[in-house]
C-alpha positions in Angstrom: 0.0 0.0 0.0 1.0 3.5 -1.2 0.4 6.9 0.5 -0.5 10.2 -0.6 -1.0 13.1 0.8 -2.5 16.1 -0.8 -4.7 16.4 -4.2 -3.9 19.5 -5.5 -3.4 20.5 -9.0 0.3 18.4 -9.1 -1.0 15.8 -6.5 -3.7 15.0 -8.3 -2.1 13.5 -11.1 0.5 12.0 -9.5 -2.2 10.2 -7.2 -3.2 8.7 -10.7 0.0 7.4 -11.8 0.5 5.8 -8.0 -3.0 4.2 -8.5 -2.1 3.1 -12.0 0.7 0.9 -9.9 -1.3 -1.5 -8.5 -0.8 -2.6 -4.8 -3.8 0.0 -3.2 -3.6 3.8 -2.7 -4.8 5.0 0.4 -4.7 9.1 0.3 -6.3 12.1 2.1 -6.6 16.0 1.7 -7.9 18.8 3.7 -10.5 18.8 1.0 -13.1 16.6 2.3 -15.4 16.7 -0.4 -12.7 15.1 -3.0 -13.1 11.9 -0.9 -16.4 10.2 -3.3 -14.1 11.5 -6.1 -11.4 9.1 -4.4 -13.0 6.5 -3.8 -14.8 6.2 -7.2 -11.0 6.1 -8.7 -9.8 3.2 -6.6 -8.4 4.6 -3.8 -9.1 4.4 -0.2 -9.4 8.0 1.6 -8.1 8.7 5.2 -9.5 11.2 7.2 -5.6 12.2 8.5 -2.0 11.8 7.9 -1.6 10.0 10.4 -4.3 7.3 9.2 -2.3 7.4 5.7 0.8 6.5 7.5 -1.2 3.6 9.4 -1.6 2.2 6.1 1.0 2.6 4.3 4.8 1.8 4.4 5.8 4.4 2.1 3.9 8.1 2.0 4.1 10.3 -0.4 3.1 14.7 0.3 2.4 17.3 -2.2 1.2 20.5 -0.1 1.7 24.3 -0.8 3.9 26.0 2.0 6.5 24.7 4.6 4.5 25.5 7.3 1.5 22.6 6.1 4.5 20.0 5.1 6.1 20.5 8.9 2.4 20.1 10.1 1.4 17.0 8.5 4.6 15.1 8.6 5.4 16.3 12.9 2.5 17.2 14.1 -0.8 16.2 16.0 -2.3 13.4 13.7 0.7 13.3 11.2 2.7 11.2 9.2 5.2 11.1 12.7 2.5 8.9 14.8 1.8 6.5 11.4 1.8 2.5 12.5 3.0 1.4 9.7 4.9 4.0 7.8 8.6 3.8 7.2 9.7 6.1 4.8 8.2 9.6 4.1 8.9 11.3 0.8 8.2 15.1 0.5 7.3 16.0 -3.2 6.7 19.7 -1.9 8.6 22.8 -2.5 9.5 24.2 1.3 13.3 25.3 0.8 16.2 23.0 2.7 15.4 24.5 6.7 12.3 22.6 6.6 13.1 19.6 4.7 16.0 19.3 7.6 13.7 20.1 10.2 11.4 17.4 9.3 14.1 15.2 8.1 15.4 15.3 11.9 11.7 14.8 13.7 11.6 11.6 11.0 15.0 10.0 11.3 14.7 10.2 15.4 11.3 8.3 15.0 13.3 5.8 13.4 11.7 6.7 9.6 13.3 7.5 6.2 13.1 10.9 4.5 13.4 11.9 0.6 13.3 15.4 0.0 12.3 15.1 -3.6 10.3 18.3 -5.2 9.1 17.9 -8.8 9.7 20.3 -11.6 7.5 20.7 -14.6 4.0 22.0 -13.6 0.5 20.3 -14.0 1.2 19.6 -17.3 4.1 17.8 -16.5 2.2 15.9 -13.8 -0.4 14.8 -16.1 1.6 13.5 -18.9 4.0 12.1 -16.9 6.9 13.5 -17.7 7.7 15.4 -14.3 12.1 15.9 -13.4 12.1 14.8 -9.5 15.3 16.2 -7.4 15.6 13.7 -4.8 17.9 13.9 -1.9 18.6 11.5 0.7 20.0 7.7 1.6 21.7 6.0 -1.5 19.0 3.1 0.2 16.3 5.1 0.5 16.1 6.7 -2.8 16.5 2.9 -5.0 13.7 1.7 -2.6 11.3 4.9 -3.7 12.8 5.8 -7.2 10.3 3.1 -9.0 7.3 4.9 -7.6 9.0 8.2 -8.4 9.4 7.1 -12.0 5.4 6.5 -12.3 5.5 9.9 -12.8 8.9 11.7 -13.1 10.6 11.2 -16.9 13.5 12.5 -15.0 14.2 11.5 -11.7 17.2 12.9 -10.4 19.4 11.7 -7.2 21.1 15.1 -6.7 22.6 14.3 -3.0 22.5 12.3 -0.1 21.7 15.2 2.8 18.0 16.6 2.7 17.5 20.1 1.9 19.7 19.7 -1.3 17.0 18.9 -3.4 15.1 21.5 -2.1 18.1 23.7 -3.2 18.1 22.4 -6.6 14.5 23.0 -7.2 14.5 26.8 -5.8 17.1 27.5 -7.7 15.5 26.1 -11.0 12.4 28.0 -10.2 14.5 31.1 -10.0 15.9 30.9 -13.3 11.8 30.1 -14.4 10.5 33.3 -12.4 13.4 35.5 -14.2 12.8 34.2 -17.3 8.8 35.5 -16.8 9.7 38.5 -15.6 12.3 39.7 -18.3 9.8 38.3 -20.8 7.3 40.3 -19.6 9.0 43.3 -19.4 10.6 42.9 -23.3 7.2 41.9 -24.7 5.6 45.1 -23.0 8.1 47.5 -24.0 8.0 46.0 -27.9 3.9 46.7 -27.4 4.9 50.2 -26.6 7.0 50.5 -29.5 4.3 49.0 -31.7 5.5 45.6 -32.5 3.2 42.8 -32.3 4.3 40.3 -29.5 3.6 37.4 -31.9 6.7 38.6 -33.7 9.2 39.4 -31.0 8.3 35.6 -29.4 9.6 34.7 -33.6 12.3 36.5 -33.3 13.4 35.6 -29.6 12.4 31.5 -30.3 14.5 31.8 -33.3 17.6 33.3 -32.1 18.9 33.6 -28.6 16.6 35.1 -26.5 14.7 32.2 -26.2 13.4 30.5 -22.9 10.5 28.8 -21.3 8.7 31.8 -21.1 8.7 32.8 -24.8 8.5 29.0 -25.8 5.8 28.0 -24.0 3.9 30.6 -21.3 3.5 33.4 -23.2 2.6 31.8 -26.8 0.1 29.6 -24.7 -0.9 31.4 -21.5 -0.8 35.2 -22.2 -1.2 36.2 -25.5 -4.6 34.2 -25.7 -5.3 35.9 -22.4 -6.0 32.2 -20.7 -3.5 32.8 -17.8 -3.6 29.2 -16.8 -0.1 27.7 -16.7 -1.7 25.8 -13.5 1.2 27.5 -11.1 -0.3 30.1 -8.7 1.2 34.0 -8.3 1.8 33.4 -4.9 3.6 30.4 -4.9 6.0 31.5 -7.1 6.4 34.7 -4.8 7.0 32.1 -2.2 9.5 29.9 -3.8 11.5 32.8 -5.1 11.4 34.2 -1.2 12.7 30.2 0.1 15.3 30.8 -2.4 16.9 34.2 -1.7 16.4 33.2 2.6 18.7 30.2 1.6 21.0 32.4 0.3 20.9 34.8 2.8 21.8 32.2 4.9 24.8 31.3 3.4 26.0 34.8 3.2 25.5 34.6 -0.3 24.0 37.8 -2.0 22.0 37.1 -4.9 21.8 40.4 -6.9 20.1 39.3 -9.4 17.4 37.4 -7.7 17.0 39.8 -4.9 15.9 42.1 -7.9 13.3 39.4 -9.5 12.0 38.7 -5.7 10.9 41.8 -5.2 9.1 42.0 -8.8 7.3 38.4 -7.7 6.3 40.1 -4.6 5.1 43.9 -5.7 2.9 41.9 -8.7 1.5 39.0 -5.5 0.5 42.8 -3.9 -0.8 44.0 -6.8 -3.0 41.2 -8.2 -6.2 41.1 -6.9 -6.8 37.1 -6.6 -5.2 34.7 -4.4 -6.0 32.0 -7.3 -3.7 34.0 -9.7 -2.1 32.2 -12.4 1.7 32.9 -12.1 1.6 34.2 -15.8 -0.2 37.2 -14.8 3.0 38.9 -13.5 2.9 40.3 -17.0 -0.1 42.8 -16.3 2.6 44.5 -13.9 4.4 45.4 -16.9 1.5 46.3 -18.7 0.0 48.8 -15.9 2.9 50.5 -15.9 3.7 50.9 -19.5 -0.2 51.6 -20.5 -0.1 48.2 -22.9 -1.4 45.0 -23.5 0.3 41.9 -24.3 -2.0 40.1 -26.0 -3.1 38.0 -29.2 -3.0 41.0 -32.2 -6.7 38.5 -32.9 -7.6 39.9 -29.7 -7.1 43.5 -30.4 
């Protein structure tokens, strides 16, 4: 039996590729009213962590913020009181303190730990084709990697110490959050100089501008206006933040990202919905250059 944790817009999907494994899925979300949903697809649905780790030997999370992932793996009713649960693998983006906070609380309950975010959004998650940074054991990560591979195209052993994988994902999404924001800013200012933005994302794709913001996120997301990559504002603001604090803590200053963290956090001020799509950080630009970047179809 398999565990799962969280049925979000990434753990959804990868709750169907552990399913697709055979063996029993037993799962649970602070979402009660996904449970008939659940059930209906084979799974059993728990009513707490702590019932998933009573199941299950190894337990899979995908949750939003550090401060859930430390809740439901060490505290009341988590994964640290589970009957049956021996190793815990965090699929989670919560920057390296927590992974090692947890990572401790775990390993001095005599469990396993894999700090293993996933990179490539819900569309990754659906097609299968997600890159998982796994840190931990050299044991622990050949017992978990076939499950990881259910749903990870690459799955990635980047260390044996938790928290490094952690690093290796914030630092990916950093490179993805500049890459928006520089976008934006190009494809706003090319508006104001009355180019169509279905020409400059040519021009950039073609030569060496290119990146996943002009491959995929703009040509998809925000010229049609859709803004739904499936990665919310504020997460992104929050993942850039983990990053930078990391940093910070190893008296390293980021110049560059200190500059693209405080762009991810003016445009989490300034749009008005805590269910924003991360692609919207292009209406900052837009607001203050009196433009839209849209579909010319559109205009």
């Amino acid at each position: 039996m398999i565990g799962l944790v969280g049925l979000g817009a990434i753990g959804a999907p990868i709750g169907e590729s552990l399913l697709a494994l055979g063996g029993g899925l037993v799962v649970t979300d602070a979402r009660a009213e996904v449970a008939d949903e659940w059930r209906a697809k084979g799974a059993t649905f728990a009513a707490s962590a702590a019932e998933v780790a009573d199941a299950a030997e190894i337990v899979f999370a995908s949750l939003p913020t550090p401060a859930v992932v430390r809740d439901v793996a060490t505290g009341a009713s988590g994964i640290v009181d589970g009957k049956r649960v021996e190793v815990f693998v965090d699929l989670s983006t919560t920057g390296a303190s927590t992974a090692r906070q947890v990572a401790e609380a775990l390993t001095t309950r005599g469990l396993a730990y894999l700090d293993a975010p996933v990179s490539g959004g819900v569309a990754g998650a659906r097609a299968r084709t997600l890159t998982v940074m796994a840190a931990g054991t050299a044991e622990t990560f050949a017992r978990v990697r076939p499950l990881l591979e259910s749903f990870g195209k690459n799955v990635v052993h980047v260390g044996p110490d938790p928290g490094q994988g952690q690093t290796a994902k914030l630092l990916n999404n950093l490179l993805s959050a500049t890459a928006m924001v520089a976008t934006s800013e190009a494809l706003a200012v090319g508006v104001l100089n009355g180019l169509r933005p279905e020409t400059l994302l040519e021009i950039f794709n073609s030569s060496s501008g290119r990146n996943t913001a002009t491959l995929d996120k703009f040509p998809t997301h925000v010229l049609p206006r859709t803004f739904d990559a499936g990665f919310r504002l504020d997460l992104m603001a929050k993942d850039v933040e983990l990053c930078l604090a990391e940093a910070r803590e190893l008296h390293a200053p980021m110049v560059v990202g200190a500059l693209v963290q405080q762009l991810w956090t003016l445009a989490s001020r300034c749009v008005d919905d805590p269910a924003a799509d991360h692609t919207r950080i292009v209406e900052l630009f837009e607001s203050w250059f009196g433009v839209r970047v849209q579909s010319t179809s559109l205009s």
